[in-house]
PQR file with spaces between the fields and no chain letter, atoms N, CA, C, O and H, PARSE charges and radii, in Angstrom:
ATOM       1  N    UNK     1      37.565   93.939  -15.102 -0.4000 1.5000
ATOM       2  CA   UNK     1      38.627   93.275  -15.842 -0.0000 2.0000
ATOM       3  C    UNK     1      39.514   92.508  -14.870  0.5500 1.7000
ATOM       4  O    UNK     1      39.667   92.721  -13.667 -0.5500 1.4000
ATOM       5  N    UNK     2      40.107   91.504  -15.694 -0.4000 1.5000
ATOM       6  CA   UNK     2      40.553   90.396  -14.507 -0.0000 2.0000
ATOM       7  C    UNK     2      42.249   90.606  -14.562  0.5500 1.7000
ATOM       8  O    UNK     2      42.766   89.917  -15.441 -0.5500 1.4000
ATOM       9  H    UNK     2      39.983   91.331  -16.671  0.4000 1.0000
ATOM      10  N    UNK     3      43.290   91.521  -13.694 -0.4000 1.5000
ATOM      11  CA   UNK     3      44.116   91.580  -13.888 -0.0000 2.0000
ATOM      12  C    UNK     3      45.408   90.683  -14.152  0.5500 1.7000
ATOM      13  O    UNK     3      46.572   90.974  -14.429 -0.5500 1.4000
ATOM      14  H    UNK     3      42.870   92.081  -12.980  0.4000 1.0000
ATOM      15  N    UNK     4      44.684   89.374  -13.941 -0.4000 1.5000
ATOM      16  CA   UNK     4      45.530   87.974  -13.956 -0.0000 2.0000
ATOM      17  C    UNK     4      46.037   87.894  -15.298  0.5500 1.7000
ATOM      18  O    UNK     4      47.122   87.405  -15.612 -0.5500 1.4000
ATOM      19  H    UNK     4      43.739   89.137  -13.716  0.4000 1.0000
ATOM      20  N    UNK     5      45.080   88.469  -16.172 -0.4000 1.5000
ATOM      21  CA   UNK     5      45.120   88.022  -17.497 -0.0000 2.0000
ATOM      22  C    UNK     5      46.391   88.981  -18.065  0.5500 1.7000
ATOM      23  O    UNK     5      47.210   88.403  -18.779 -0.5500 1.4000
ATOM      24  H    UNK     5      44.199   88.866  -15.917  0.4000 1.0000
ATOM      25  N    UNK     6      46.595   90.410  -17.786 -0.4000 1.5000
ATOM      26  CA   UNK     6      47.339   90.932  -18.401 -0.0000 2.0000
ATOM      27  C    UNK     6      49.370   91.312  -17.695  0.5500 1.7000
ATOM      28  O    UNK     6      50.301   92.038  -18.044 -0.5500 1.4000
ATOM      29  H    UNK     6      45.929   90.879  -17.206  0.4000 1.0000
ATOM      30  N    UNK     7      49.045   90.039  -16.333 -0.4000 1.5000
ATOM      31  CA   UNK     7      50.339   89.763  -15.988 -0.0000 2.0000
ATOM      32  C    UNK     7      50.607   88.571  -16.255  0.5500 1.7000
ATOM      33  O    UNK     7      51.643   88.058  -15.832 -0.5500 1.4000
ATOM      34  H    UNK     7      48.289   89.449  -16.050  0.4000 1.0000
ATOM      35  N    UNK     8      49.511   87.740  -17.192 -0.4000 1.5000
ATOM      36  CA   UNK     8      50.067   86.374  -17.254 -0.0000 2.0000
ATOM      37  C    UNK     8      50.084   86.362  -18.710  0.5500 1.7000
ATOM      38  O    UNK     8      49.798   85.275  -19.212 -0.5500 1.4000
ATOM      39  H    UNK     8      48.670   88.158  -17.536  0.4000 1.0000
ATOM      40  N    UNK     9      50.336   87.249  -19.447 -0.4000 1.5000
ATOM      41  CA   UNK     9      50.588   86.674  -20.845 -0.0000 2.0000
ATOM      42  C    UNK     9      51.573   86.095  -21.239  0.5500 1.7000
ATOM      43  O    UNK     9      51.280   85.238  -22.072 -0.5500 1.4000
ATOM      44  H    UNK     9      50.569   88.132  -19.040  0.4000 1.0000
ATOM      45  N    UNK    10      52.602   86.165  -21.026 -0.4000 1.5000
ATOM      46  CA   UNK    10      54.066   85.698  -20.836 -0.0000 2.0000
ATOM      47  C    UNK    10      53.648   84.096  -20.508  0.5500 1.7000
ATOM      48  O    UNK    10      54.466   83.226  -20.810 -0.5500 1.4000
ATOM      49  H    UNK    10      52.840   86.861  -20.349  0.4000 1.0000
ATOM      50  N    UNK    11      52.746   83.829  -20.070 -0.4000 1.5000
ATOM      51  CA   UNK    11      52.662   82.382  -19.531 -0.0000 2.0000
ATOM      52  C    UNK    11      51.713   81.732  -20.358  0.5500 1.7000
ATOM      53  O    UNK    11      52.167   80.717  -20.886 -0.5500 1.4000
ATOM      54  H    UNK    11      52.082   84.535  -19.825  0.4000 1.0000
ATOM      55  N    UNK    12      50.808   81.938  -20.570 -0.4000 1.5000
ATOM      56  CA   UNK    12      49.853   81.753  -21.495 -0.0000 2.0000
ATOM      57  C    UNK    12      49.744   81.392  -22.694  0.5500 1.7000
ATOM      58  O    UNK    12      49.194   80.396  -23.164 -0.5500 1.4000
ATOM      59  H    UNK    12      50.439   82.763  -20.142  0.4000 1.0000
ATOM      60  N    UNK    13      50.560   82.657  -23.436 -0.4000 1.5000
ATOM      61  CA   UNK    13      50.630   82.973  -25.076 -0.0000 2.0000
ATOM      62  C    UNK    13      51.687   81.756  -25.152  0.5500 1.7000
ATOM      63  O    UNK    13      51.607   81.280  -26.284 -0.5500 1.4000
ATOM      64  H    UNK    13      51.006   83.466  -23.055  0.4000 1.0000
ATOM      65  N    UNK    14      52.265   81.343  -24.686 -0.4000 1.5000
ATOM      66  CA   UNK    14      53.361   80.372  -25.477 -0.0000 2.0000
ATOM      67  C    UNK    14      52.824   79.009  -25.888  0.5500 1.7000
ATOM      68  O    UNK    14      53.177   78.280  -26.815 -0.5500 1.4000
ATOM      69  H    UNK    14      52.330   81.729  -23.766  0.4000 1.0000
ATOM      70  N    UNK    15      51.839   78.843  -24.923 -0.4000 1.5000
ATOM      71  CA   UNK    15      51.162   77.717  -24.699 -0.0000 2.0000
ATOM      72  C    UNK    15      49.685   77.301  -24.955  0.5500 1.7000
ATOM      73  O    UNK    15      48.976   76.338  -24.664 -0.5500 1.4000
ATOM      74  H    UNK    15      51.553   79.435  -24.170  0.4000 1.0000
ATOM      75  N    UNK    16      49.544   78.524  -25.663 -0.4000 1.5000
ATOM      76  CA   UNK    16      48.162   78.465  -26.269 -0.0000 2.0000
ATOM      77  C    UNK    16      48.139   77.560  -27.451  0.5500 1.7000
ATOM      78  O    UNK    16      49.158   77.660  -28.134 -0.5500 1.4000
ATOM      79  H    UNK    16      50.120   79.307  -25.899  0.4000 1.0000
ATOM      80  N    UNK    17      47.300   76.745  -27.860 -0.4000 1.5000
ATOM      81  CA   UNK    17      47.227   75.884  -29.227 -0.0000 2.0000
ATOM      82  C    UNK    17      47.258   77.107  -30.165  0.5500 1.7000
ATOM      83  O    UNK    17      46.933   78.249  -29.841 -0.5500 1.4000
ATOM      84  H    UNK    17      46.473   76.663  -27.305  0.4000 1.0000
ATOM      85  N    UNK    18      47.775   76.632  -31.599 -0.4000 1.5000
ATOM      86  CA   UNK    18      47.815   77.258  -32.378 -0.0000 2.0000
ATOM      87  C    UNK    18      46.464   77.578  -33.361  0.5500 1.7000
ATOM      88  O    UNK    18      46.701   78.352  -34.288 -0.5500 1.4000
ATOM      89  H    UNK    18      48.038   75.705  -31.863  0.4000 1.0000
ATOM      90  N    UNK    19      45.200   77.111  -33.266 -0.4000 1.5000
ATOM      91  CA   UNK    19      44.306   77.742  -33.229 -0.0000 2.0000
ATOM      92  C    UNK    19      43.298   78.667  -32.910  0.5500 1.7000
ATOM      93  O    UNK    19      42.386   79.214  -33.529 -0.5500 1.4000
ATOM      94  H    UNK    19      45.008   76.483  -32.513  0.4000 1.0000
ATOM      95  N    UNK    20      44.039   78.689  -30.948 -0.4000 1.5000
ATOM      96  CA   UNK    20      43.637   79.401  -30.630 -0.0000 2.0000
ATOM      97  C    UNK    20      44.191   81.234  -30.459  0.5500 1.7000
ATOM      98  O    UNK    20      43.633   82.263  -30.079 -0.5500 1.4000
ATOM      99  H    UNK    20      44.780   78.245  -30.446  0.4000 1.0000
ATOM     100  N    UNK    21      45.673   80.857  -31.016 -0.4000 1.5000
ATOM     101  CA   UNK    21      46.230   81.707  -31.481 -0.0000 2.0000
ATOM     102  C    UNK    21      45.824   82.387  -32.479  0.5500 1.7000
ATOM     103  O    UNK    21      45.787   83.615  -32.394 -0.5500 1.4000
ATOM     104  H    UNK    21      46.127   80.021  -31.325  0.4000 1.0000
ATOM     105  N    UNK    22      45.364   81.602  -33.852 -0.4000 1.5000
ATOM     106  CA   UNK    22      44.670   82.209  -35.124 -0.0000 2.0000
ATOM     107  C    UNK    22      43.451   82.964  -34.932  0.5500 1.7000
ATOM     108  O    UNK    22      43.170   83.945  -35.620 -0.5500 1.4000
ATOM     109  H    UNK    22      45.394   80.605  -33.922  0.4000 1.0000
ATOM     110  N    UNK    23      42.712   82.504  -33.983 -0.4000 1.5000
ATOM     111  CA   UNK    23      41.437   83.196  -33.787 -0.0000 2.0000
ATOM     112  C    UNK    23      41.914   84.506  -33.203  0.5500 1.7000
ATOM     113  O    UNK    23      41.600   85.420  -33.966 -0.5500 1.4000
ATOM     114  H    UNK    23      42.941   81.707  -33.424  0.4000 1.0000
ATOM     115  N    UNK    24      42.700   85.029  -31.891 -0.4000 1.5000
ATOM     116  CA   UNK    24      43.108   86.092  -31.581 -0.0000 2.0000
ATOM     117  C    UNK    24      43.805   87.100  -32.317  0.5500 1.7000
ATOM     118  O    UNK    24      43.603   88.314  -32.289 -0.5500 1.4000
ATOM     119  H    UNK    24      42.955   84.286  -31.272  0.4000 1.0000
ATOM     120  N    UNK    25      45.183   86.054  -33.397 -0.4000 1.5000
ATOM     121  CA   UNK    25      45.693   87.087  -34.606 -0.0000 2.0000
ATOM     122  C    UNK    25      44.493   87.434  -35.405  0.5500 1.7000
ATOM     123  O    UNK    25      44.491   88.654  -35.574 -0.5500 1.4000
ATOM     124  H    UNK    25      45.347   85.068  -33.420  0.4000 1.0000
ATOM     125  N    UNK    26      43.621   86.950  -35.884 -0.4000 1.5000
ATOM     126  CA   UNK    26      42.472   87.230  -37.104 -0.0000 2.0000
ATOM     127  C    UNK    26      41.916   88.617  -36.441  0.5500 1.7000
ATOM     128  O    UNK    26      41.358   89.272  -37.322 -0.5500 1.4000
ATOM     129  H    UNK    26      43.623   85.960  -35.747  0.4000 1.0000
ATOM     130  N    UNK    27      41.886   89.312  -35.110 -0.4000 1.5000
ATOM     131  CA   UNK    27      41.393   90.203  -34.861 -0.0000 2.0000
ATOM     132  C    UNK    27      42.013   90.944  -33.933  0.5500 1.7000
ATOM     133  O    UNK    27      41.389   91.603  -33.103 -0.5500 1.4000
ATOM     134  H    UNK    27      42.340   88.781  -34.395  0.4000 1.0000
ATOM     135  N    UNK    28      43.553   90.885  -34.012 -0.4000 1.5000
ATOM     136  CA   UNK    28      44.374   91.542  -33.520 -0.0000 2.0000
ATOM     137  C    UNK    28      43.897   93.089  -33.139  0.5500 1.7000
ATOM     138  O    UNK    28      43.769   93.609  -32.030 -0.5500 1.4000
ATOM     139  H    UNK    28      44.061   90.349  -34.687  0.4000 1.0000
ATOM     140  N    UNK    29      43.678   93.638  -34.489 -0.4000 1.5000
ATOM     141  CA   UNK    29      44.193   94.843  -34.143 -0.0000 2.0000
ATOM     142  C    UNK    29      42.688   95.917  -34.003  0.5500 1.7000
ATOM     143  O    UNK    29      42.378   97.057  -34.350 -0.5500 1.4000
ATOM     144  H    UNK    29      43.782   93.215  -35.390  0.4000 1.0000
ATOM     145  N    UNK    30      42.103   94.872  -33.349 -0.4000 1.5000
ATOM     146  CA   UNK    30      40.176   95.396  -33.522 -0.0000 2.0000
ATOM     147  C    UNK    30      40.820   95.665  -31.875  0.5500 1.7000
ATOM     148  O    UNK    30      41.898   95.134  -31.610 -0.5500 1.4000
ATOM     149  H    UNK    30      42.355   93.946  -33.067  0.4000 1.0000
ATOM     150  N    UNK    31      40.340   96.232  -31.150 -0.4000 1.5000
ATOM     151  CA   UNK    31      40.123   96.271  -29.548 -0.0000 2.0000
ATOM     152  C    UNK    31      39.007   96.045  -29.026  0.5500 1.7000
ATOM     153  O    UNK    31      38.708   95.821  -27.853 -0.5500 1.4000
ATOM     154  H    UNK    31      39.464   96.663  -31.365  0.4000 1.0000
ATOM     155  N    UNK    32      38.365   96.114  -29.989 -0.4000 1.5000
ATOM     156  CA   UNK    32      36.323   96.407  -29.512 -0.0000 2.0000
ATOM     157  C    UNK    32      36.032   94.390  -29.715  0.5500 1.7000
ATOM     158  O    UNK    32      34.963   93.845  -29.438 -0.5500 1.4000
ATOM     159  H    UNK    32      38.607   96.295  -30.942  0.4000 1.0000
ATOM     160  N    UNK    33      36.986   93.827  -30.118 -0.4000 1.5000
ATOM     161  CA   UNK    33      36.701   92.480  -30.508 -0.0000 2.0000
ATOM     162  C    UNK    33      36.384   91.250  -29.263  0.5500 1.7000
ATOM     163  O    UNK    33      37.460   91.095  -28.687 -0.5500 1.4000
ATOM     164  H    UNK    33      37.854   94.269  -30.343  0.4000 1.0000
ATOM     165  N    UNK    34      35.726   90.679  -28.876 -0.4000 1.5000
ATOM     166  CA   UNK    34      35.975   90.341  -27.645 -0.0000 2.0000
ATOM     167  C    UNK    34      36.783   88.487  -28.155  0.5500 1.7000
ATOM     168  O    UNK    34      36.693   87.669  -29.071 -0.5500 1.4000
ATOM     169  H    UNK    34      34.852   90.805  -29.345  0.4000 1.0000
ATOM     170  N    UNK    35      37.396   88.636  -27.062 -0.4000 1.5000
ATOM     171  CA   UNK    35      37.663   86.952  -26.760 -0.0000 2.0000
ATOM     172  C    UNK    35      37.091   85.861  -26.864  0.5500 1.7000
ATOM     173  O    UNK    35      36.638   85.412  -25.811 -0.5500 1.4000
ATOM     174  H    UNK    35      37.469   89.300  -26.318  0.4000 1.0000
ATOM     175  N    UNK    36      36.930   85.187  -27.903 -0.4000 1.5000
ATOM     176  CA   UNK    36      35.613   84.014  -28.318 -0.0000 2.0000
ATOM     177  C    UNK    36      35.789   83.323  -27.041  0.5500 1.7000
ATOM     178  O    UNK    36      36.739   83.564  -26.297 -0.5500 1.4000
ATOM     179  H    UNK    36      37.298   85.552  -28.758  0.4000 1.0000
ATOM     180  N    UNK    37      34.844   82.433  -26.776 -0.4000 1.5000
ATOM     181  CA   UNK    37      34.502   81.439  -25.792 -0.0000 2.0000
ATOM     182  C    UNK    37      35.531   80.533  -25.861  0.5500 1.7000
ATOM     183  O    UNK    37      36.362   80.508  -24.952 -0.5500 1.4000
ATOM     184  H    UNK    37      34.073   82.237  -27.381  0.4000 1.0000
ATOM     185  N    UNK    38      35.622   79.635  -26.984 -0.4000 1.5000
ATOM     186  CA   UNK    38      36.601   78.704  -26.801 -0.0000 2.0000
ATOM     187  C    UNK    38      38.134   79.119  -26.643  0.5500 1.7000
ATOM     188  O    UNK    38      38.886   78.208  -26.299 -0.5500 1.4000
ATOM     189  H    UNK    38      34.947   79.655  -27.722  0.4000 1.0000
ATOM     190  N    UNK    39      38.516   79.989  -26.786 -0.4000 1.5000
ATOM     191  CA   UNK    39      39.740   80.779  -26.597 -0.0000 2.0000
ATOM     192  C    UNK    39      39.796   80.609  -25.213  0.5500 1.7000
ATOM     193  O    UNK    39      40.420   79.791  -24.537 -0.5500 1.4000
ATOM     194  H    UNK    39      37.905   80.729  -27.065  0.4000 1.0000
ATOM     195  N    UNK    40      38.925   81.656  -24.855 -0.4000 1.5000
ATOM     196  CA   UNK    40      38.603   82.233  -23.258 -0.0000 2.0000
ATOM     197  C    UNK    40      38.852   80.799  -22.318  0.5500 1.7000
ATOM     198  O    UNK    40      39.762   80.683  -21.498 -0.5500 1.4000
ATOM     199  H    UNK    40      38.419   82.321  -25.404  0.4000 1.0000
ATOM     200  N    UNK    41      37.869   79.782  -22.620 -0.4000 1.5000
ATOM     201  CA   UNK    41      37.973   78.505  -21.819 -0.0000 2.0000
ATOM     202  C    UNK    41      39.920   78.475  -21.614  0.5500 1.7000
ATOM     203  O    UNK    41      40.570   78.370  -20.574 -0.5500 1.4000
ATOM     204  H    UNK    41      37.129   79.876  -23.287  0.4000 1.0000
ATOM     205  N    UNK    42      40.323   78.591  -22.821 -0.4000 1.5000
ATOM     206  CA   UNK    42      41.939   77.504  -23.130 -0.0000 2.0000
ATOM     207  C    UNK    42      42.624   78.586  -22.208  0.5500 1.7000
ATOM     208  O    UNK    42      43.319   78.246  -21.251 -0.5500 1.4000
ATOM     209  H    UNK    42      39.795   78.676  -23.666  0.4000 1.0000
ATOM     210  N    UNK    43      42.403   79.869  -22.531 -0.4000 1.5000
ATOM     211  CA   UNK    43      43.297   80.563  -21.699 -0.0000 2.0000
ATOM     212  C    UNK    43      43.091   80.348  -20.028  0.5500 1.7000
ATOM     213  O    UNK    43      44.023   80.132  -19.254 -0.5500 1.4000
ATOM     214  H    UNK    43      41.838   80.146  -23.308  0.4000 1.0000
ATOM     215  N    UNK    44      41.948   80.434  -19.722 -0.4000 1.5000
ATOM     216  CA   UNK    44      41.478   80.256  -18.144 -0.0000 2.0000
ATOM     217  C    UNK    44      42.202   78.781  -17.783  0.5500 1.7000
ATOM     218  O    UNK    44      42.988   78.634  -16.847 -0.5500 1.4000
ATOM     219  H    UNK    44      41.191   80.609  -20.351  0.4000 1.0000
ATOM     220  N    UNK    45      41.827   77.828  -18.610 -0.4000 1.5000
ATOM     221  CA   UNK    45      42.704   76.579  -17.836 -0.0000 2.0000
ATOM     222  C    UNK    45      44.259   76.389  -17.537  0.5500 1.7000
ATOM     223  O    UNK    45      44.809   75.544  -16.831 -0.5500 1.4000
ATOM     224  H    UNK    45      41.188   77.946  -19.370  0.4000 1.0000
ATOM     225  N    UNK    46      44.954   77.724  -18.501 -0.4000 1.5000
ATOM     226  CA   UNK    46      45.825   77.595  -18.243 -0.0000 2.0000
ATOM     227  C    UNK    46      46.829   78.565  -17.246  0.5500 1.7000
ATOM     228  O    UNK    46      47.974   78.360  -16.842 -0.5500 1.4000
ATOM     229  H    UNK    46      44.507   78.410  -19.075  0.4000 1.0000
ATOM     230  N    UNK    47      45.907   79.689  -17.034 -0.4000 1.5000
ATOM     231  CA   UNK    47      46.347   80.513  -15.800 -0.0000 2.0000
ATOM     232  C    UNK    47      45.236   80.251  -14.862  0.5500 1.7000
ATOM     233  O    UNK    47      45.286   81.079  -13.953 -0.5500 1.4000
ATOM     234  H    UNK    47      44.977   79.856  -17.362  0.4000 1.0000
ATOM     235  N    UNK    48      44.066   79.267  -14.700 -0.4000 1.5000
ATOM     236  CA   UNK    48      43.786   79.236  -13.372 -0.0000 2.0000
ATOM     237  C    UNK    48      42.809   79.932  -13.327  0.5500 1.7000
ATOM     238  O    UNK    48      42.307   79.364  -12.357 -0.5500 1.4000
ATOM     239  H    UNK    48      44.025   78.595  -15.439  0.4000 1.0000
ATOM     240  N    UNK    49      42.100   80.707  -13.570 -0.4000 1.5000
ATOM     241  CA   UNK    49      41.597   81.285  -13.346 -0.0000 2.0000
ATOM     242  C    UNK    49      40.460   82.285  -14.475  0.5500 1.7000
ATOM     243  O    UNK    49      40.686   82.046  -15.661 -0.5500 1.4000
ATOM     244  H    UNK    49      42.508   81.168  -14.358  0.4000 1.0000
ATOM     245  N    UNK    50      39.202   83.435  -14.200 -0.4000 1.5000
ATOM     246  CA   UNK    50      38.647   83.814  -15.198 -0.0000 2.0000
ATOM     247  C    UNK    50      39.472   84.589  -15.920  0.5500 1.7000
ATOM     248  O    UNK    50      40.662   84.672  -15.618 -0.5500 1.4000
ATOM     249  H    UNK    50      39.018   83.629  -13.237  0.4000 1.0000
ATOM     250  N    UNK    51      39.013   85.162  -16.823 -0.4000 1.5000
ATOM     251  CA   UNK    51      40.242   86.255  -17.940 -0.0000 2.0000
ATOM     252  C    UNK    51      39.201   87.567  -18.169  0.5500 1.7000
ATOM     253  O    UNK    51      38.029   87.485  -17.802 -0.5500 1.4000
ATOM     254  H    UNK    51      38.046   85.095  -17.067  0.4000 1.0000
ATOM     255  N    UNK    52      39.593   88.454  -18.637 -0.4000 1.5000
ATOM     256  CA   UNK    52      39.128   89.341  -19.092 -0.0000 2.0000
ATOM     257  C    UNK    52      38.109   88.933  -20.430  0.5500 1.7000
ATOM     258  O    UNK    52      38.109   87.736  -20.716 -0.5500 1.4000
ATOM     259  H    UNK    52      40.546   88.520  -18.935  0.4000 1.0000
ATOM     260  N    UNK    53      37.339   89.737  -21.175 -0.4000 1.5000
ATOM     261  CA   UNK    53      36.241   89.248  -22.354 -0.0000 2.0000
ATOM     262  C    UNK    53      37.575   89.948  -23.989  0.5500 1.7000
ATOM     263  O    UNK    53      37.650   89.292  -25.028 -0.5500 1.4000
ATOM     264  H    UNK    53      37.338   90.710  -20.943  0.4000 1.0000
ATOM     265  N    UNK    54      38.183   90.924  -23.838 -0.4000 1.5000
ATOM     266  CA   UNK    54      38.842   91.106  -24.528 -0.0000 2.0000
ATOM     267  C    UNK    54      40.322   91.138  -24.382  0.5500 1.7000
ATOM     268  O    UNK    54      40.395   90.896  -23.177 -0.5500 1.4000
ATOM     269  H    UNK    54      38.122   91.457  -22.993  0.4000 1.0000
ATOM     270  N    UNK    55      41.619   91.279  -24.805 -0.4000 1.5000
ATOM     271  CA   UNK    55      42.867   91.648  -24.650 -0.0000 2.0000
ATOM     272  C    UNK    55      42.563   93.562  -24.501  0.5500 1.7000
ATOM     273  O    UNK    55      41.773   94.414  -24.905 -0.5500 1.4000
ATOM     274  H    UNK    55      41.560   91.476  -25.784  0.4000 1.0000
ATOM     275  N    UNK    56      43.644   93.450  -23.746 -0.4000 1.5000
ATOM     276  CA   UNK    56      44.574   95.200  -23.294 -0.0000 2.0000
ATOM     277  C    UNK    56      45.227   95.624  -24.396  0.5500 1.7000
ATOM     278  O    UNK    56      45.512   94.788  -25.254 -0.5500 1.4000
ATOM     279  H    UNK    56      44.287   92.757  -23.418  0.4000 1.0000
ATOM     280  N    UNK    57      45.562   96.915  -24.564 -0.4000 1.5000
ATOM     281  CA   UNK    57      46.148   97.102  -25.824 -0.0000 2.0000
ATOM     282  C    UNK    57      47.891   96.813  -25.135  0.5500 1.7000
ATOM     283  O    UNK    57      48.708   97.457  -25.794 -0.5500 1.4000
ATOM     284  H    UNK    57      45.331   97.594  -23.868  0.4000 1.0000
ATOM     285  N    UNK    58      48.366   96.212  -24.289 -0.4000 1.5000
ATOM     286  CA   UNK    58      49.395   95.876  -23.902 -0.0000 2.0000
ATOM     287  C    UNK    58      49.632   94.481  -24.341  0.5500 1.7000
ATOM     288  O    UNK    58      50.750   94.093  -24.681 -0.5500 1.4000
ATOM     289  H    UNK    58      47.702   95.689  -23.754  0.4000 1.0000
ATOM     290  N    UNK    59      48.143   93.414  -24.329 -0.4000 1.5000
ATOM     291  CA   UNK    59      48.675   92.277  -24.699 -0.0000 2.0000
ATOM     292  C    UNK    59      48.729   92.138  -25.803  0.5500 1.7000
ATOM     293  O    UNK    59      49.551   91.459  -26.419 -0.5500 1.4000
ATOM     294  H    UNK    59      47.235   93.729  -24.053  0.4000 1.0000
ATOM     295  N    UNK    60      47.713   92.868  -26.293 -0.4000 1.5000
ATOM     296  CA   UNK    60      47.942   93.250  -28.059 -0.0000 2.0000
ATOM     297  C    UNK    60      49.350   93.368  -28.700  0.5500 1.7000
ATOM     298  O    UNK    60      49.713   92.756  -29.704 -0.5500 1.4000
ATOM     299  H    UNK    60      47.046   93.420  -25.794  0.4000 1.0000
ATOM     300  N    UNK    61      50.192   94.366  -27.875 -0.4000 1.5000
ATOM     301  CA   UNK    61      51.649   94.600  -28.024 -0.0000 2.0000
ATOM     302  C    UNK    61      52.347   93.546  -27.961  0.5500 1.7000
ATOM     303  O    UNK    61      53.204   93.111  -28.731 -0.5500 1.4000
ATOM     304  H    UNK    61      49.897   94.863  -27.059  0.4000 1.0000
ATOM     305  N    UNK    62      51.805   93.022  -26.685 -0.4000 1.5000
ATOM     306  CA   UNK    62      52.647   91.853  -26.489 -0.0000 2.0000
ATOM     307  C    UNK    62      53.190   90.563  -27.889  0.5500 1.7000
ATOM     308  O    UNK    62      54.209   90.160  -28.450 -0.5500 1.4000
ATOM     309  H    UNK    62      51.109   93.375  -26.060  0.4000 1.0000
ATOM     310  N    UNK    63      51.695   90.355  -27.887 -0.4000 1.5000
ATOM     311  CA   UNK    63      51.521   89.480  -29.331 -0.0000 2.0000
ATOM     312  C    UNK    63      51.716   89.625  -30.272  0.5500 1.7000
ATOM     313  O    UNK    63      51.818   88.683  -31.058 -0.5500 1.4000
ATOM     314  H    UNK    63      50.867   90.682  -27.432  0.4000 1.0000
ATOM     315  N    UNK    64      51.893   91.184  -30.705 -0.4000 1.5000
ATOM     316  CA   UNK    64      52.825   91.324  -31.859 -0.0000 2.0000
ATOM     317  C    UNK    64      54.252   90.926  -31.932  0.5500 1.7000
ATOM     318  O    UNK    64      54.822   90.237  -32.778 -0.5500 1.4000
ATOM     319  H    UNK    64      51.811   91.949  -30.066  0.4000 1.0000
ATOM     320  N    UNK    65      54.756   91.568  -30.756 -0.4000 1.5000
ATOM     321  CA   UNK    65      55.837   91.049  -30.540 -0.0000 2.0000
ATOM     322  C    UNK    65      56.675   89.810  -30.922  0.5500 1.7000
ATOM     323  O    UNK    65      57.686   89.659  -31.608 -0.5500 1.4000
ATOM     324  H    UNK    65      54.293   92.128  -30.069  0.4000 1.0000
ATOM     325  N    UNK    66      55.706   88.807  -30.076 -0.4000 1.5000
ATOM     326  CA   UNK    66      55.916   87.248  -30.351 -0.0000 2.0000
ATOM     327  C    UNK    66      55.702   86.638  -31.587  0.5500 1.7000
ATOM     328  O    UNK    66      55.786   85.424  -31.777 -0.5500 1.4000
ATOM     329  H    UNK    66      54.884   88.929  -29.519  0.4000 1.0000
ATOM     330  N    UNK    67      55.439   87.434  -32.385 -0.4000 1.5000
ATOM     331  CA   UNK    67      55.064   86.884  -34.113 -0.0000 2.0000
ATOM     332  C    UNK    67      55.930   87.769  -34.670  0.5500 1.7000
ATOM     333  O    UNK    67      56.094   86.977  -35.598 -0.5500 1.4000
ATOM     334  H    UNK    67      55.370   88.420  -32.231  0.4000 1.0000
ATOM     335  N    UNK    68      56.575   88.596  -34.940 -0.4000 1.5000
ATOM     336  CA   UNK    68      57.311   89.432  -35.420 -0.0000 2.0000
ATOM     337  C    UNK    68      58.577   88.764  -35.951  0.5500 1.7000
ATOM     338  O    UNK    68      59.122   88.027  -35.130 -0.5500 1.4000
ATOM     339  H    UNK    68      56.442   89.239  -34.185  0.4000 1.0000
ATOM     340  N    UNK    69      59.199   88.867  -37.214 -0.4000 1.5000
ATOM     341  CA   UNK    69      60.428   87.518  -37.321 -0.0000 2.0000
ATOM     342  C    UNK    69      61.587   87.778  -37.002  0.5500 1.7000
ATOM     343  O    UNK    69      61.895   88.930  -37.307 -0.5500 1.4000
ATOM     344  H    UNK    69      58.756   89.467  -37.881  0.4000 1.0000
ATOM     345  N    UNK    70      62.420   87.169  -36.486 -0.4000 1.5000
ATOM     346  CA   UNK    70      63.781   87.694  -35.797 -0.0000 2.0000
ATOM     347  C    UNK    70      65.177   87.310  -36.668  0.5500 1.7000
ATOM     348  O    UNK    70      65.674   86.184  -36.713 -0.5500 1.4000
ATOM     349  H    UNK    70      62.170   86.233  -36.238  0.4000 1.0000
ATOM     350  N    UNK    71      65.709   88.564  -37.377 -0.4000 1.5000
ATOM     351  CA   UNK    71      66.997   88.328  -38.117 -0.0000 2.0000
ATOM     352  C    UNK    71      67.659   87.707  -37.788  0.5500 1.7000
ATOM     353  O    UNK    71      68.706   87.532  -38.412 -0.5500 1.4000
ATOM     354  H    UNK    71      65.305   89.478  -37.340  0.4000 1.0000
């Protein structure tokens, strides 16, 4: 597993297209789900580097987070 991926979400997730966002929410809360290809590409170009095949259950957290609505 590529640890880049789960200190760079903060950098990443904001800036991900919003499709490629939909594809990751659609299988949020699977863990066994892996990271489609075209995802995988968008995320790697934008931290540089390879990524892991699935999310951590940390970035999982993470991403709830960031969708969650704020009073």
């Amino acid at each position: 597993m590529n640890q880049l991926l789960e200190h760079e979400i903060e950098r990443w997730w904001p800036r991900l297209s919003i499709d490629a966002k939909h594809r990751l929410l659609a299988h949020l809360e699977d863990p066994e789900t892996l990271i489609d290809a075209e995802t995988a590409v968008e995320i790697e170009e934008l931290v540089g580097a390879p990524v892991a095949d699935r999310l951590t259950p940390a970035e999982r957290t993470f991403i709830r987070t960031q969708i969650e609505a704020v009073d």
